[in-house]
C-alpha distance (Angstrom), angle and dihedral (degrees) to the residues before:
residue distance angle dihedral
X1 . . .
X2 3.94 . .
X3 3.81 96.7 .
X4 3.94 87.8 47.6
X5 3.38 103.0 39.1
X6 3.39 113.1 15.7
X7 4.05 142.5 -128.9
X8 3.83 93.7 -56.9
X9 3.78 94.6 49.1
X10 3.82 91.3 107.7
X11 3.72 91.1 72.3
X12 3.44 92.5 42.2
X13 4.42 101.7 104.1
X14 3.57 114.7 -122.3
X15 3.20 92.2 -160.9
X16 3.80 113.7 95.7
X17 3.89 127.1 -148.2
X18 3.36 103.7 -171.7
X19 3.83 86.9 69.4
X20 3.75 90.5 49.9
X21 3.48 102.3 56.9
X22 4.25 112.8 110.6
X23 3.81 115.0 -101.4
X24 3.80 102.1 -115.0
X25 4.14 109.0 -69.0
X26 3.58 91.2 15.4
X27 4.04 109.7 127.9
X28 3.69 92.5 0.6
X29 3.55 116.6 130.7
X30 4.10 100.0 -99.9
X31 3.39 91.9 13.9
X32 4.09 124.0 114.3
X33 3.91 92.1 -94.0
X34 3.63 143.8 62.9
X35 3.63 118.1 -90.6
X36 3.80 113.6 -112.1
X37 4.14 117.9 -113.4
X38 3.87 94.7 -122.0
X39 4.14 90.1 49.4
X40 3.78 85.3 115.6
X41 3.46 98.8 30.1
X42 3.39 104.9 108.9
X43 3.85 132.6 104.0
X44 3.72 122.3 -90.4
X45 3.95 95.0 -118.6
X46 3.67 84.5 48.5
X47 3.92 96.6 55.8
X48 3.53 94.3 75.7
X49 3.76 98.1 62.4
X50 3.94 129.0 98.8
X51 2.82 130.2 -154.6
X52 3.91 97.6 -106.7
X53 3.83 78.4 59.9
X54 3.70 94.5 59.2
X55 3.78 95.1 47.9
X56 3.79 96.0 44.8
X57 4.02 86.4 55.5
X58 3.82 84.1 46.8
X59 3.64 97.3 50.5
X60 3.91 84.7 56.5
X61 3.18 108.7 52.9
X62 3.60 129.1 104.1
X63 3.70 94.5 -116.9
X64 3.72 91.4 58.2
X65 3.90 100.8 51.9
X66 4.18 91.5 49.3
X67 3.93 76.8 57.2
X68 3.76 95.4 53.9
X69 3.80 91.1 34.9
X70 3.75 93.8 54.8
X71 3.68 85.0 50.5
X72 3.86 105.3 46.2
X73 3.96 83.0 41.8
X74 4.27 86.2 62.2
X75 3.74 101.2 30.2
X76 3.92 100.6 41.2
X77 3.56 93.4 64.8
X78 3.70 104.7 26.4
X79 3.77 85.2 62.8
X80 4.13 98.5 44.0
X81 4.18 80.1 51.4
X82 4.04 80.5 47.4
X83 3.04 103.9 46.5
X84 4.47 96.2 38.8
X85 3.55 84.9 51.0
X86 4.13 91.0 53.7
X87 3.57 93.1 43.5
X88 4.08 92.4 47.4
X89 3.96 87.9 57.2
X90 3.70 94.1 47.0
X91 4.09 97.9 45.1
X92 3.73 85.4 45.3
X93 3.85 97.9 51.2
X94 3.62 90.0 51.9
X95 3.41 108.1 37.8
X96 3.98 101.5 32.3
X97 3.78 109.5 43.1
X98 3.56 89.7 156.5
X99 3.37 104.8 61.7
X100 3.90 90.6 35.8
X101 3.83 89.5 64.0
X102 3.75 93.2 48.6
X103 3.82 107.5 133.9
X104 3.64 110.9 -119.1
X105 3.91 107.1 172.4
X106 3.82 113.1 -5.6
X107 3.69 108.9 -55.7
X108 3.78 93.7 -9.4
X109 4.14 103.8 105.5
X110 4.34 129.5 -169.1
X111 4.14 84.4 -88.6
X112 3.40 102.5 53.7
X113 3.94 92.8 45.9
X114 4.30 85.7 49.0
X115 3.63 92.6 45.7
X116 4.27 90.9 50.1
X117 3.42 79.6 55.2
X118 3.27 97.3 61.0
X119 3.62 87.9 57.9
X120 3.70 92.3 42.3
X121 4.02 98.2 50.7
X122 3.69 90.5 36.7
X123 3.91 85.6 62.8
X124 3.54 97.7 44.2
X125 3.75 97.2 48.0
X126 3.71 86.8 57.3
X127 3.87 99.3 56.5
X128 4.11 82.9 43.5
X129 3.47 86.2 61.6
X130 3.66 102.9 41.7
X131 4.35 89.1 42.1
X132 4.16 81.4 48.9
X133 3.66 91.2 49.3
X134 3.92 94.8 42.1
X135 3.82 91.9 50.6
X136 3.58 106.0 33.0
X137 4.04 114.5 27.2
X138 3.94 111.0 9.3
X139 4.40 93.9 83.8
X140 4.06 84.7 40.7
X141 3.58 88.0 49.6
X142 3.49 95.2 39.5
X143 3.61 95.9 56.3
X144 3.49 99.5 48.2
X145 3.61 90.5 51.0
X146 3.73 86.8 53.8
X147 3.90 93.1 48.3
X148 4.17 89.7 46.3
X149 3.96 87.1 53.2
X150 3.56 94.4 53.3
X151 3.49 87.3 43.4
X152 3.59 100.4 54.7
X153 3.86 92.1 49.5
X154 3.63 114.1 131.9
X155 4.11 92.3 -18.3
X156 4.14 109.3 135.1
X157 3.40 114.9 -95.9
């Protein structure tokens, strides 16, 4: 679990909240479930809140935009390179047929080789970003899912 997780992956809960949230109607009052305990449980200054409240606080806090940073960091260039790369294999397709159907090895030519590679860094870019995503946002991410879940407990909707 070290290698995978790392040193700090005791703290990390293993308990998920996403999966514990009620399917919609479930422990409402009315609804086809019981109603939890804790429905009520919740502080007076706390009553108040909905849940648009709770994610707007969310979306500001500091923990949140070192999320999105990480992110933007990964994706903003990996799709520039994309995207370059793309373009280079187009423009040079249309506008360089001769060195497109260069032999390389027998009937394998320059645009076959660029357009496997397509393939090729498509595939790679995608387990970049899910290694990038593993490593550096998914415990963030994690744990601010966990702390809007417990936030949104029992707050009207």
């Amino acid at each position: 679990m070290d290698k995978e997780a790392g040193p700090d992956a005791a703290r990390m809960r293993l308990d998920d909240p996403w999966y514990d949230a009620p399917a919609q109607g479930w422990g409402e009052p009315g609804g086809p479930g019981p109603v939890p305990a804790d429905a009520g449980a919740w502080p007076a200054a706390e009553r108040g809140h909905t849940a648009a409240d709770v994610y707007l606080e969310v979306q500001r806090s500091p923990a949140f935009r070192e999320v999105r940073r990480r992110y933007r960091r990964f994706v903003i260039p990996a799709a520039v390179a994309f995207l370059l790369w793309y373009l280079a294999y187009v423009v040079a397709a249309t506008t360089a047929p001769g060195l497109m159907s260069r032999p390389v090895a027998g009937a394998l030519n320059v645009a076959m080789v660029a357009g496997l590679g397509q393939f090729l860094s498509t595939f790679l870019l995608t387990w970049a970003y899910a290694r990038h995503a593993r490593l550096h946002r998914d415990r963030a991410a994690l744990e601010l899912r966990w702390d809007t879940q417990e936030m949104t407990r029992g707050v009207e909707r």
